[in-house]
KEMAR-304526 format. One line per 8 residues: number of its first residue (from 1); their letters; for each residue x negated, y negated, z of C-alpha. Coordinates in Angstrom, 1 decimal, padded with zeros to 4 digits. Last residue first. Layout:
BEGIN
NUM	A	X,Y,Z | ...
This chain:
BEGIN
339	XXXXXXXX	-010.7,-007.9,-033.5 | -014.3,-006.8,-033.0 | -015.2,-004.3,-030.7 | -016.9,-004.3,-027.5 | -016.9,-001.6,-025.0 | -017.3,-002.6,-021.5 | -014.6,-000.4,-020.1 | -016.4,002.8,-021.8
331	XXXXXXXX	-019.4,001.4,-020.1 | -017.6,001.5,-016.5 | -016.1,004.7,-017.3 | -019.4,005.7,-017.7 | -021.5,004.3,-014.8 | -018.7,006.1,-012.4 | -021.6,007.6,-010.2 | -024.4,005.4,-011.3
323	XXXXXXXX	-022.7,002.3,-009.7 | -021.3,003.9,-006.7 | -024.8,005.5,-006.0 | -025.9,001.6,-006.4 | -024.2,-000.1,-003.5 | -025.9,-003.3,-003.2 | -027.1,-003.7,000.5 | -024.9,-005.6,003.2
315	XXXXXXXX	-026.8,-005.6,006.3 | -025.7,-003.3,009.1 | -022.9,-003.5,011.9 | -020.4,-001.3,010.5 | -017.3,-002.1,008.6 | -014.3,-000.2,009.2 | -012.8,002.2,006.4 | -009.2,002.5,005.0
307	XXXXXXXX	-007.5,004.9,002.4 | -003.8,004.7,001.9 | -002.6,007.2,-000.9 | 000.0,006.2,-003.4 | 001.4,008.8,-006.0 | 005.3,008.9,-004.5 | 005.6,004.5,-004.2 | 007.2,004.1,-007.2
299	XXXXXXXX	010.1,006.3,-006.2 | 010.9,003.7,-004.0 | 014.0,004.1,-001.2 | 013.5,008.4,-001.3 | 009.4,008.0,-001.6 | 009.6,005.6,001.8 | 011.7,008.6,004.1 | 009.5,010.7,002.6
291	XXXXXXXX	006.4,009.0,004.0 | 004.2,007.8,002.2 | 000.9,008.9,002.0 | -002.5,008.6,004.1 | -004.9,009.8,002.8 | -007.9,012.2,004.0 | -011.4,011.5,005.5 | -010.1,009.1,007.7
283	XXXXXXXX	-012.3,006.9,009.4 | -015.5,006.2,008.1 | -017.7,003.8,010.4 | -018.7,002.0,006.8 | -021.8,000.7,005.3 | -023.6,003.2,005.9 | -027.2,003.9,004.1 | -029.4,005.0,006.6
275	XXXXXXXX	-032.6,006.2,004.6 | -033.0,010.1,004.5 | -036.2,011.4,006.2 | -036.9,014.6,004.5 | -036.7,017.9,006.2 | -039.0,020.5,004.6 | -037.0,022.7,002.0 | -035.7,025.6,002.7
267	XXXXXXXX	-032.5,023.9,005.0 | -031.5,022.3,001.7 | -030.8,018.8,000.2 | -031.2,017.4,003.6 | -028.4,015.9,004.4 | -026.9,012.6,003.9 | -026.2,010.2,006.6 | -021.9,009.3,005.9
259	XXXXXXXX	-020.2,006.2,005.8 | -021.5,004.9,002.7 | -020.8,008.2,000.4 | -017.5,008.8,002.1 | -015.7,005.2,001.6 | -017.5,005.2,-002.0 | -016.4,008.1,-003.4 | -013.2,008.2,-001.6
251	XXXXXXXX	-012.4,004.4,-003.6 | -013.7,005.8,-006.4 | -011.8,008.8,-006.3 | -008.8,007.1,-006.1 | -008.4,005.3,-008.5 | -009.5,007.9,-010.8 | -006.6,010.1,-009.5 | -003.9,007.4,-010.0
243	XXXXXXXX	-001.8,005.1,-007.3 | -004.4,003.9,-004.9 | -004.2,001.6,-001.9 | -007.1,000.5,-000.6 | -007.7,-000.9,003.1 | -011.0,-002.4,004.3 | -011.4,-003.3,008.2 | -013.4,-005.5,010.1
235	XXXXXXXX	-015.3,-004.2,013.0 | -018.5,-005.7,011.6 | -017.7,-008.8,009.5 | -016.4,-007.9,006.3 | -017.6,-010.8,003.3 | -020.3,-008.2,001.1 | -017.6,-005.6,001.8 | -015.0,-007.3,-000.5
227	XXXXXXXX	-017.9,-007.9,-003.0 | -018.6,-004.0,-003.7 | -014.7,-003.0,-003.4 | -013.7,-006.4,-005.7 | -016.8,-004.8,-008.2 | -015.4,-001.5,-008.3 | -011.9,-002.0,-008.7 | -013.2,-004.8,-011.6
219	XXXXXXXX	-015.2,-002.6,-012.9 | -012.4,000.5,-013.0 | -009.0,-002.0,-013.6 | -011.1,-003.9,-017.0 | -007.8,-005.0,-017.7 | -007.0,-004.0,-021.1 | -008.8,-000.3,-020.6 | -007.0,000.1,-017.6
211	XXXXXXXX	-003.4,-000.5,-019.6 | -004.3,001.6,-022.4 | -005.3,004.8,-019.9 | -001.6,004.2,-018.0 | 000.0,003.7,-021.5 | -001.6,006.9,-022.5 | -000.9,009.0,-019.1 | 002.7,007.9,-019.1
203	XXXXXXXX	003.7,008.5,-022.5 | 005.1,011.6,-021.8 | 007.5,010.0,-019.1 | 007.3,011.7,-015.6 | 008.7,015.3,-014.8 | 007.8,016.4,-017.9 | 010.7,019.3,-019.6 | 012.6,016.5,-021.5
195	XXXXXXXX	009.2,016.2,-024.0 | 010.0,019.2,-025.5 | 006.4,019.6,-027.4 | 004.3,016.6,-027.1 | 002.9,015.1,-030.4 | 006.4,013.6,-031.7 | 007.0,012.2,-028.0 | 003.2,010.5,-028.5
187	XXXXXXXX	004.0,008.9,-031.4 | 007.3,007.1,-030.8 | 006.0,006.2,-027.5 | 003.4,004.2,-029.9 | 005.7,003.5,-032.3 | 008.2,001.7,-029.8 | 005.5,-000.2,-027.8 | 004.5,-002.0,-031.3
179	XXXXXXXX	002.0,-000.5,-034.3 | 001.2,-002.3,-037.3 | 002.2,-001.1,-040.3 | 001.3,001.5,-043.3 | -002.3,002.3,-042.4 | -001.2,001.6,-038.7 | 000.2,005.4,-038.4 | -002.7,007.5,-039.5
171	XXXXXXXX	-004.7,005.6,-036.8 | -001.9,005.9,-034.4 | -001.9,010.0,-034.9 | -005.1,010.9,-034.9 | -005.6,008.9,-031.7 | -002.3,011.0,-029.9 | -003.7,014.3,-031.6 | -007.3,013.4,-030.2
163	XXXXXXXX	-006.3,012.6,-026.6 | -003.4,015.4,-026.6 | -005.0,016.2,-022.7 | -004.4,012.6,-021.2 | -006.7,012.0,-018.4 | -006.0,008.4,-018.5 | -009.1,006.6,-018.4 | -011.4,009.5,-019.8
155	XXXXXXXX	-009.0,011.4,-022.4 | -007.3,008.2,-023.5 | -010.1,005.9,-023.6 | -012.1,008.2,-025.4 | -009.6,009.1,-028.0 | -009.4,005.3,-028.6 | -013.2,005.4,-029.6 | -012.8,008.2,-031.7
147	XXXXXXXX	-009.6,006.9,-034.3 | -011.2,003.6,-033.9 | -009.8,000.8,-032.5 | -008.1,-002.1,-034.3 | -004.2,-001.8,-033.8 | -004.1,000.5,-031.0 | -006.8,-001.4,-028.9 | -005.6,-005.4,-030.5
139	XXXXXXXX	-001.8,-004.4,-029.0 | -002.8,-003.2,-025.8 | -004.2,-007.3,-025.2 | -008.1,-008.7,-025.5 | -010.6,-010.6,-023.9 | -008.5,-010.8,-020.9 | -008.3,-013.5,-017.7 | -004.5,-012.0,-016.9
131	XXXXXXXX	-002.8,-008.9,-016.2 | -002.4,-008.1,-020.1 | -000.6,-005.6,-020.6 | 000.5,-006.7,-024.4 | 002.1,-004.0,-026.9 | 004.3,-006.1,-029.3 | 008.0,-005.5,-030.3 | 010.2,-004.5,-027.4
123	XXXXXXXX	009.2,-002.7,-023.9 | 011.3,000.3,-022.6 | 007.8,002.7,-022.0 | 006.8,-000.5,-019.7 | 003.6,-002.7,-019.2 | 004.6,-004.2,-022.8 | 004.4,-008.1,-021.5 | 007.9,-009.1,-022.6
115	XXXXXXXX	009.6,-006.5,-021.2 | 009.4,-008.1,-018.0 | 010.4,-005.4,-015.4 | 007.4,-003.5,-015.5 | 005.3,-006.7,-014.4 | 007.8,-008.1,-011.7 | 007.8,-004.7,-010.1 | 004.4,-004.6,-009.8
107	XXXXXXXX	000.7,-002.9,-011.0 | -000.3,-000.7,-008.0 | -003.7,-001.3,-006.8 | -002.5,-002.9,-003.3 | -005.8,-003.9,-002.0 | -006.4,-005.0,001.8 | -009.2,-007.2,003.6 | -009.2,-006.8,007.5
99	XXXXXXXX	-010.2,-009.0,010.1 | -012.0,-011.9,008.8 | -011.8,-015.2,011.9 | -015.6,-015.2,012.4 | -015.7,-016.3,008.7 | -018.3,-015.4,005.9 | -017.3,-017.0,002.5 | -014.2,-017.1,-000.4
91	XXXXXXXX	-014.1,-018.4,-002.9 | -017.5,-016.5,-004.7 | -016.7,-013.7,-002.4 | -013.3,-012.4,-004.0 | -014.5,-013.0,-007.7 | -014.0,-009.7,-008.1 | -010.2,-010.4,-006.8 | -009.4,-011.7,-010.3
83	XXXXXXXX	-008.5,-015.4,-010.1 | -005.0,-017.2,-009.2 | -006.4,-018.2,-005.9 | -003.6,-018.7,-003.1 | -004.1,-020.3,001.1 | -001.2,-019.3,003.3 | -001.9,-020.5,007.0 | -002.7,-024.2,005.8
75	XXXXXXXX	001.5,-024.5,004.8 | 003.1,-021.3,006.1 | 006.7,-022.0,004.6 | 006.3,-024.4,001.3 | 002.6,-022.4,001.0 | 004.7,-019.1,000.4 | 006.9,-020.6,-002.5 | 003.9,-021.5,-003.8
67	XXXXXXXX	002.8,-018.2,-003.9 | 005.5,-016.8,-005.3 | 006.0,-019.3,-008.0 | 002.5,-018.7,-009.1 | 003.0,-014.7,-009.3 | 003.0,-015.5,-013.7 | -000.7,-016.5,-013.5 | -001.6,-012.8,-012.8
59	XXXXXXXX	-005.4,-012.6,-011.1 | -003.9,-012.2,-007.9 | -005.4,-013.5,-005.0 | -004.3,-014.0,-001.3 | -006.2,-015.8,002.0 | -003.7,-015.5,004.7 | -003.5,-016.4,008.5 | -002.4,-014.8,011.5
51	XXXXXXXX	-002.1,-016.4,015.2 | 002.3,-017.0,014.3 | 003.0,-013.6,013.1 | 005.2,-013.9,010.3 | 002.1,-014.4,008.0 | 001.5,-010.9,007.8 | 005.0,-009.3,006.8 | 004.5,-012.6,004.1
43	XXXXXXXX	001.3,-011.7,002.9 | 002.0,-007.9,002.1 | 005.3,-008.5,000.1 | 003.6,-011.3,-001.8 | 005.2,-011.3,-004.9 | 002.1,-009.7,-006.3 | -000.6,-010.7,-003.9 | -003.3,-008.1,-005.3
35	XXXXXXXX	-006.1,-009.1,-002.7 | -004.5,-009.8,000.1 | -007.0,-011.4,002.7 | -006.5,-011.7,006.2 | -007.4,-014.0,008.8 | -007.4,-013.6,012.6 | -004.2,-012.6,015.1 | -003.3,-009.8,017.2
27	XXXXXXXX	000.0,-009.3,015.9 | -001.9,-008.6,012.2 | -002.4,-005.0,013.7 | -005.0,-004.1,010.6 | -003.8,-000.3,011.1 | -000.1,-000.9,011.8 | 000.2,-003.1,009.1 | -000.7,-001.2,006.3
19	XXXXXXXX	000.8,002.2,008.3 | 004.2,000.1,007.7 | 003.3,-001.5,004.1 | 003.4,001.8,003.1 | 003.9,000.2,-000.5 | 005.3,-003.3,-001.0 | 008.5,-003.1,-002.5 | 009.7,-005.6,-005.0
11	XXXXXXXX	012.6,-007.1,-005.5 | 012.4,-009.2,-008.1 | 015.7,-010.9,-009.1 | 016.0,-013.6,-006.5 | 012.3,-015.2,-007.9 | 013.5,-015.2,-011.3 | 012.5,-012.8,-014.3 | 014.8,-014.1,-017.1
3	XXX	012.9,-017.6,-017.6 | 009.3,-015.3,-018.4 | 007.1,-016.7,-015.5
Protein backbone atom coordinates (compact mmCIF):
# COMPACT_ATOMS: atom_id res chain seq x y z
CA UNK A 1 0.00 0.00 0.00
CA UNK A 2 1.29 3.48 -1.34
CA UNK A 3 3.02 4.94 2.41
CA UNK A 4 0.51 8.01 2.19
CA UNK A 5 -2.79 5.87 2.11
CA UNK A 6 -2.85 4.39 5.80
CA UNK A 7 -5.24 2.31 7.34
CA UNK A 8 -6.78 5.55 9.67
CA UNK A 9 -7.11 7.53 6.47
CA UNK A 10 -9.53 5.40 4.43
CA UNK A 11 -12.73 5.77 5.29
CA UNK A 12 -14.64 4.04 3.15
CA UNK A 13 -18.34 3.46 2.93
CA UNK A 14 -19.75 0.35 2.15
CA UNK A 15 -22.85 0.78 0.01
CA UNK A 16 -26.50 -0.04 1.35
CA UNK A 17 -24.79 -2.11 3.53
CA UNK A 18 -28.16 -1.84 5.68
CA UNK A 19 -30.72 -3.70 3.02
CA UNK A 20 -27.11 -5.90 2.43
CA UNK A 21 -27.44 -7.03 5.72
CA UNK A 22 -30.90 -7.09 6.29
CA UNK A 23 -31.52 -9.51 3.33
CA UNK A 24 -28.65 -12.22 4.14
CA UNK A 25 -29.64 -11.65 8.10
CA UNK A 26 -25.88 -12.57 9.17
CA UNK A 27 -27.56 -12.68 13.04
CA UNK A 28 -28.60 -15.97 12.17
CA UNK A 29 -25.39 -17.37 11.59
CA UNK A 30 -23.48 -19.61 8.50
CA UNK A 31 -20.62 -18.52 6.22
CA UNK A 32 -20.43 -15.70 4.00
CA UNK A 33 -18.38 -14.77 1.20
CA UNK A 34 -17.44 -11.06 0.23
CA UNK A 35 -16.26 -11.04 -2.88
CA UNK A 36 -14.87 -7.41 -3.43
CA UNK A 37 -13.41 -7.08 0.34
CA UNK A 38 -12.11 -3.59 -0.22
CA UNK A 39 -11.33 -2.47 3.30
CA UNK A 40 -13.71 -4.74 4.37
CA UNK A 41 -16.71 -2.67 5.28
CA UNK A 42 -19.04 -5.64 4.43
CA UNK A 43 -16.94 -8.39 6.32
CA UNK A 44 -16.54 -6.74 9.39
CA UNK A 45 -20.61 -5.61 9.94
CA UNK A 46 -20.73 -9.58 9.31
CA UNK A 47 -18.21 -10.91 11.45
CA UNK A 48 -19.66 -8.98 14.55
CA UNK A 49 -22.06 -11.46 14.95
CA UNK A 50 -20.53 -14.19 16.98
CA UNK A 51 -22.28 -17.65 14.70
CA UNK A 52 -21.06 -15.83 11.28
CA UNK A 53 -18.02 -16.54 9.41
CA UNK A 54 -16.26 -14.86 6.45
CA UNK A 55 -14.62 -16.11 3.26
CA UNK A 56 -13.37 -12.58 1.39
CA UNK A 57 -11.48 -11.88 -1.94
CA UNK A 58 -10.22 -9.00 -3.59
CA UNK A 59 -8.00 -9.35 -6.36
CA UNK A 60 -6.09 -5.81 -5.20
CA UNK A 61 -2.81 -6.80 -3.36
CA UNK A 62 -2.75 -3.26 -1.81
CA UNK A 63 -6.28 -4.33 0.74
CA UNK A 64 -3.57 -6.81 2.44
CA UNK A 65 -3.33 -4.76 5.58
CA UNK A 66 -6.97 -4.78 5.82
CA UNK A 67 -7.42 -8.10 5.83
CA UNK A 68 -4.88 -8.96 8.10
CA UNK A 69 -5.99 -6.57 10.28
CA UNK A 70 -9.33 -8.59 10.18
CA UNK A 71 -7.63 -12.08 10.91
CA UNK A 72 -5.77 -10.29 14.18
CA UNK A 73 -9.66 -9.93 15.50
CA UNK A 74 -11.82 -12.86 14.07
CA UNK A 75 -8.88 -15.31 13.70
CA UNK A 76 -10.48 -18.84 11.80
CA UNK A 77 -13.76 -16.74 11.35
CA UNK A 78 -12.09 -14.38 8.73
CA UNK A 79 -10.38 -16.41 6.07
CA UNK A 80 -8.65 -13.75 2.86
CA UNK A 81 -7.59 -14.77 -0.88
CA UNK A 82 -5.95 -11.96 -2.68
CA UNK A 83 -7.25 -13.53 -6.17
CA UNK A 84 -9.91 -12.28 -8.61
CA UNK A 85 -13.28 -13.53 -7.37
CA UNK A 86 -13.59 -15.67 -10.83
CA UNK A 87 -11.50 -17.94 -9.28
CA UNK A 88 -14.24 -18.01 -6.42
CA UNK A 89 -14.93 -21.86 -6.73
CA UNK A 90 -11.52 -23.05 -7.40
CA UNK A 91 -10.79 -21.96 -3.28
CA UNK A 92 -13.41 -22.33 -2.33
CA UNK A 93 -15.92 -25.70 -2.35
CA UNK A 94 -19.52 -26.82 -1.35
CA UNK A 95 -20.36 -26.19 2.41
CA UNK A 96 -23.57 -26.80 4.39
CA UNK A 97 -22.62 -23.71 6.28
CA UNK A 98 -22.97 -21.12 2.59
CA UNK A 99 -25.64 -18.65 3.06
CA UNK A 100 -25.35 -15.84 0.90
CA UNK A 101 -22.45 -14.70 -1.46
CA UNK A 102 -22.33 -10.76 -2.11
CA UNK A 103 -20.44 -8.46 -4.74
CA UNK A 104 -19.80 -4.88 -4.09
CA UNK A 105 -18.80 -3.72 -7.91
CA UNK A 106 -17.87 -0.39 -6.99
CA UNK A 107 -14.10 0.34 -7.26
CA UNK A 108 -13.01 2.02 -3.53
CA UNK A 109 -12.16 4.77 -1.67
CA UNK A 110 -8.63 3.56 -1.20
CA UNK A 111 -8.30 3.23 -5.05
CA UNK A 112 -9.49 6.91 -6.05
CA UNK A 113 -7.69 8.29 -3.36
CA UNK A 114 -4.18 6.97 -4.35
CA UNK A 115 -3.18 9.09 -7.13
CA UNK A 116 -0.69 6.94 -7.81
CA UNK A 117 -2.72 4.26 -9.60
CA UNK A 118 -4.59 6.82 -12.21
CA UNK A 119 -8.27 5.58 -11.16
CA UNK A 120 -8.94 9.40 -10.58
CA UNK A 121 -9.60 12.57 -13.12
CA UNK A 122 -6.86 14.35 -10.27
CA UNK A 123 -4.21 11.61 -10.89
CA UNK A 124 -0.39 12.75 -11.81
CA UNK A 125 1.98 11.48 -14.51
CA UNK A 126 1.02 7.89 -15.79
CA UNK A 127 -2.41 6.34 -16.44
CA UNK A 128 -2.40 2.91 -14.44
CA UNK A 129 -5.99 1.26 -13.16
CA UNK A 130 -4.74 -1.63 -12.67
CA UNK A 131 -6.83 -3.67 -9.99
CA UNK A 132 -4.39 -6.35 -9.96
CA UNK A 133 -3.46 -9.84 -11.96
CA UNK A 134 -3.34 -7.49 -15.50
CA UNK A 135 -1.82 -8.04 -18.84
CA UNK A 136 -1.69 -4.60 -19.31
CA UNK A 137 -2.26 -0.87 -17.46
CA UNK A 138 -4.51 2.53 -18.97
CA UNK A 139 -1.40 3.84 -19.94
CA UNK A 140 -0.29 0.76 -22.65
CA UNK A 141 -4.51 1.34 -24.16
CA UNK A 142 -3.99 5.12 -24.87
CA UNK A 143 -0.45 4.84 -25.78
CA UNK A 144 -0.58 1.81 -28.25
CA UNK A 145 -4.16 1.25 -29.35
CA UNK A 146 -5.48 2.04 -32.49
CA UNK A 147 -7.32 5.09 -33.38
CA UNK A 148 -10.59 2.31 -34.07
CA UNK A 149 -10.05 -0.10 -31.59
CA UNK A 150 -9.93 2.49 -28.69
CA UNK A 151 -13.10 4.03 -30.24
CA UNK A 152 -14.68 0.71 -29.52
CA UNK A 153 -13.84 0.51 -26.09
CA UNK A 154 -15.15 3.83 -25.46
CA UNK A 155 -18.48 3.73 -27.24
CA UNK A 156 -19.25 -0.04 -26.04
CA UNK A 157 -17.74 -0.08 -22.38
CA UNK A 158 -18.39 3.28 -21.56
CA UNK A 159 -21.20 4.51 -23.61
CA UNK A 160 -19.36 7.57 -24.40
CA UNK A 161 -21.03 9.43 -27.37
CA UNK A 162 -17.65 11.67 -28.61
CA UNK A 163 -16.09 7.96 -28.96
CA UNK A 164 -14.40 8.75 -32.35
CA UNK A 165 -13.53 12.58 -31.55
CA UNK A 166 -12.07 11.45 -28.08
CA UNK A 167 -9.90 8.44 -30.22
CA UNK A 168 -9.10 10.90 -32.97
CA UNK A 169 -7.93 12.98 -30.74
CA UNK A 170 -5.26 10.68 -28.40
CA UNK A 171 -3.90 9.18 -31.47
CA UNK A 172 -3.08 12.68 -33.00
CA UNK A 173 -1.91 13.53 -29.61
CA UNK A 174 0.81 10.62 -28.84
CA UNK A 175 2.64 11.39 -32.21
CA UNK A 176 4.43 14.18 -30.35
CA UNK A 177 4.42 12.53 -26.64
CA UNK A 178 3.16 10.03 -24.64
CA UNK A 179 -0.05 10.55 -23.03
CA UNK A 180 -0.58 10.79 -18.94
CA UNK A 181 -4.02 11.33 -16.88
CA UNK A 182 -3.60 15.12 -17.49
CA UNK A 183 -3.63 14.81 -21.45
CA UNK A 184 -6.12 12.59 -21.54
CA UNK A 185 -8.79 14.83 -19.40
CA UNK A 186 -6.98 17.43 -21.25
CA UNK A 187 -8.46 15.89 -24.41
CA UNK A 188 -11.72 15.08 -23.68
CA UNK A 189 -12.63 18.76 -21.95
CA UNK A 190 -11.26 20.29 -25.34
CA UNK A 191 -13.73 17.81 -27.31
CA UNK A 192 -16.87 18.53 -25.01
CA UNK A 193 -18.49 21.82 -25.47
CA UNK A 194 -18.88 23.82 -21.87
CA UNK A 195 -17.81 21.15 -19.93
CA UNK A 196 -19.08 23.12 -16.46
CA UNK A 197 -22.76 22.42 -17.61
CA UNK A 198 -22.26 18.08 -16.80
CA UNK A 199 -23.39 17.15 -13.73
CA UNK A 200 -20.46 14.50 -13.37
CA UNK A 201 -16.88 15.02 -14.71
CA UNK A 202 -16.70 14.81 -18.71
CA UNK A 203 -14.12 12.39 -18.55
CA UNK A 204 -16.17 10.10 -16.58
CA UNK A 205 -17.59 7.88 -19.23
CA UNK A 206 -13.94 7.37 -20.90
CA UNK A 207 -11.96 6.71 -17.74
CA UNK A 208 -14.97 4.49 -16.70
CA UNK A 209 -14.73 2.51 -20.25
CA UNK A 210 -10.57 2.62 -19.92
CA UNK A 211 -10.81 1.25 -16.50
CA UNK A 212 -13.17 -1.95 -17.60
CA UNK A 213 -11.16 -2.60 -20.43
CA UNK A 214 -7.86 -2.83 -17.97
CA UNK A 215 -9.59 -5.14 -15.70
CA UNK A 216 -11.36 -7.47 -17.75
CA UNK A 217 -14.63 -5.99 -15.16
CA UNK A 218 -17.47 -7.67 -17.90
CA UNK A 219 -15.76 -11.44 -18.00
CA UNK A 220 -14.66 -11.44 -14.89
CA UNK A 221 -18.36 -9.96 -13.59
CA UNK A 222 -19.63 -12.66 -15.61
CA UNK A 223 -17.55 -15.46 -14.77
CA UNK A 224 -17.57 -14.62 -10.60
CA UNK A 225 -21.69 -14.59 -11.26
CA UNK A 226 -21.41 -18.02 -13.28
CA UNK A 227 -18.96 -19.73 -10.57
CA UNK A 228 -20.63 -17.95 -7.55
CA UNK A 229 -23.76 -19.97 -8.34
CA UNK A 230 -21.86 -23.18 -9.18
CA UNK A 231 -21.09 -23.09 -4.88
CA UNK A 232 -24.94 -21.76 -3.55
CA UNK A 233 -26.66 -24.27 -1.83
CA UNK A 234 -30.44 -24.09 -2.30
CA UNK A 235 -31.95 -21.25 -0.25
CA UNK A 236 -28.71 -19.43 -0.40
CA UNK A 237 -28.64 -16.04 -1.54
CA UNK A 238 -26.71 -13.93 -4.28
CA UNK A 239 -26.34 -10.21 -3.91
CA UNK A 240 -24.84 -7.74 -6.61
CA UNK A 241 -24.26 -4.43 -6.24
CA UNK A 242 -23.98 -2.38 -9.49
CA UNK A 243 -22.74 1.07 -10.13
CA UNK A 244 -23.00 1.53 -14.16
CA UNK A 245 -25.74 0.55 -16.70
CA UNK A 246 -23.73 -2.37 -18.24
CA UNK A 247 -23.20 -3.62 -14.88
CA UNK A 248 -26.17 -3.83 -14.38
CA UNK A 249 -27.78 -5.27 -17.07
CA UNK A 250 -25.90 -8.32 -16.86
CA UNK A 251 -26.57 -8.92 -13.57
CA UNK A 252 -30.78 -8.33 -14.46
CA UNK A 253 -30.08 -10.32 -17.53
CA UNK A 254 -29.05 -13.11 -15.86
CA UNK A 255 -31.18 -12.92 -12.49
CA UNK A 256 -34.35 -12.71 -14.87
CA UNK A 257 -33.40 -15.05 -17.61
CA UNK A 258 -32.64 -18.06 -14.91
CA UNK A 259 -35.44 -17.46 -12.73
CA UNK A 260 -38.06 -17.28 -15.24
CA UNK A 261 -39.83 -20.51 -17.68
CA UNK A 262 -39.95 -18.88 -20.96
CA UNK A 263 -42.97 -18.60 -23.12
CA UNK A 264 -43.98 -19.80 -25.99
CA UNK A 265 -42.57 -17.55 -28.63
CA UNK A 266 -46.28 -16.89 -29.77
CA UNK A 267 -49.79 -17.98 -28.86
CA UNK A 268 -50.02 -18.92 -33.01
CA UNK A 269 -47.73 -21.22 -32.91
CA UNK A 270 -48.21 -24.71 -31.33
CA UNK A 271 -47.02 -24.79 -27.70
CA UNK A 272 -43.50 -26.00 -27.42
CA UNK A 273 -42.16 -27.71 -24.34
CA UNK A 274 -39.54 -25.20 -22.95
CA UNK A 275 -36.73 -26.82 -20.87
CA UNK A 276 -36.62 -25.67 -17.09
CA UNK A 277 -33.81 -23.58 -16.94
CA UNK A 278 -33.95 -21.68 -13.34
CA UNK A 279 -31.40 -21.31 -11.43
CA UNK A 280 -32.82 -18.77 -9.25
CA UNK A 281 -36.38 -18.25 -7.12
CA UNK A 282 -36.25 -14.52 -8.50
CA UNK A 283 -37.03 -12.08 -6.06
CA UNK A 284 -37.07 -8.65 -6.99
CA UNK A 285 -37.61 -7.69 -10.34
CA UNK A 286 -36.53 -4.05 -9.57
CA UNK A 287 -33.48 -2.51 -7.48
CA UNK A 288 -33.13 -1.65 -4.68
CA UNK A 289 -31.27 1.92 -4.22
CA UNK A 290 -30.10 3.96 -1.66
CA UNK A 291 -31.84 5.68 0.29
CA UNK A 292 -31.60 9.51 0.39
CA UNK A 293 -30.62 9.66 3.64
CA UNK A 294 -27.31 7.25 2.25
CA UNK A 295 -26.79 9.47 -1.17
CA UNK A 296 -26.63 12.85 1.27
CA UNK A 297 -23.43 11.04 3.65
CA UNK A 298 -21.86 9.36 0.14
CA UNK A 299 -22.40 10.77 -2.93
CA UNK A 300 -20.60 7.69 -4.38
CA UNK A 301 -23.20 5.55 -3.44
CA UNK A 302 -26.26 7.64 -5.92
CA UNK A 303 -25.78 5.06 -9.17
CA UNK A 304 -25.91 1.77 -7.04
CA UNK A 305 -28.74 -0.66 -7.30
CA UNK A 306 -29.03 -3.87 -5.04
CA UNK A 307 -30.11 -6.88 -7.00
CA UNK A 308 -30.37 -10.35 -5.08
CA UNK A 309 -31.68 -13.78 -6.15
CA UNK A 310 -32.09 -17.19 -4.07
CA UNK A 311 -30.81 -20.31 -5.31
CA UNK A 312 -33.17 -23.00 -6.20
CA UNK A 313 -32.95 -26.62 -5.76
CA UNK A 314 -31.76 -27.76 -9.34
CA UNK A 315 -28.37 -28.79 -10.73
CA UNK A 316 -25.95 -26.24 -11.70
CA UNK A 317 -25.94 -26.06 -15.66
CA UNK A 318 -23.53 -23.64 -17.61
CA UNK A 319 -25.35 -20.54 -18.32
CA UNK A 320 -24.89 -20.09 -21.99
CA UNK A 321 -27.84 -17.35 -22.90
CA UNK A 322 -25.61 -15.11 -20.57
CA UNK A 323 -22.65 -16.06 -22.60
CA UNK A 324 -24.13 -15.25 -26.14
CA UNK A 325 -26.05 -12.37 -24.81
CA UNK A 326 -22.95 -9.97 -23.87
CA UNK A 327 -20.52 -12.33 -26.26
CA UNK A 328 -19.19 -8.95 -27.54
CA UNK A 329 -18.28 -7.02 -24.92
CA UNK A 330 -16.68 -10.06 -23.69
CA UNK A 331 -14.57 -10.32 -27.11
CA UNK A 332 -13.88 -6.65 -27.16
CA UNK A 333 -12.42 -7.44 -23.44
CA UNK A 334 -10.36 -10.15 -24.96
CA UNK A 335 -8.67 -8.16 -27.44
CA UNK A 336 -5.03 -8.62 -27.88
CA UNK A 337 -2.59 -6.24 -28.95
CA UNK A 338 0.91 -5.91 -28.73
CA UNK A 339 2.62 -3.46 -26.41
Amino acid sequence: MNATMSLEKVNHFPVMLDQILSIITPQHGGTFIDCTFGSGGYSKEILKHPKSSVIAFDRDKNVKPFASEIEKIYGEKFQFFNQPFSNISSKVKKTKNLKAIIFDLGFSLMQIKDLERGFSFDSRGSLDMRMGFNKYSANDVINSLGQHEIGKILKYLGEEKDHKKIAFQVVKAREKKLLNTEDLVYIIKKIKKNPQKFKKNVATKSFQAIRIFVNKEINELVKGLIEATKILNPGNILAVVTFHSLEDKIVKFFFKNYSEIKKNPSRYLPKIEQKDKRLFDFTNKKPILPSDEEIEKNPASRSAKLRYAIRNEKDFFYPNDLIKKFENYLNLENMEFNL
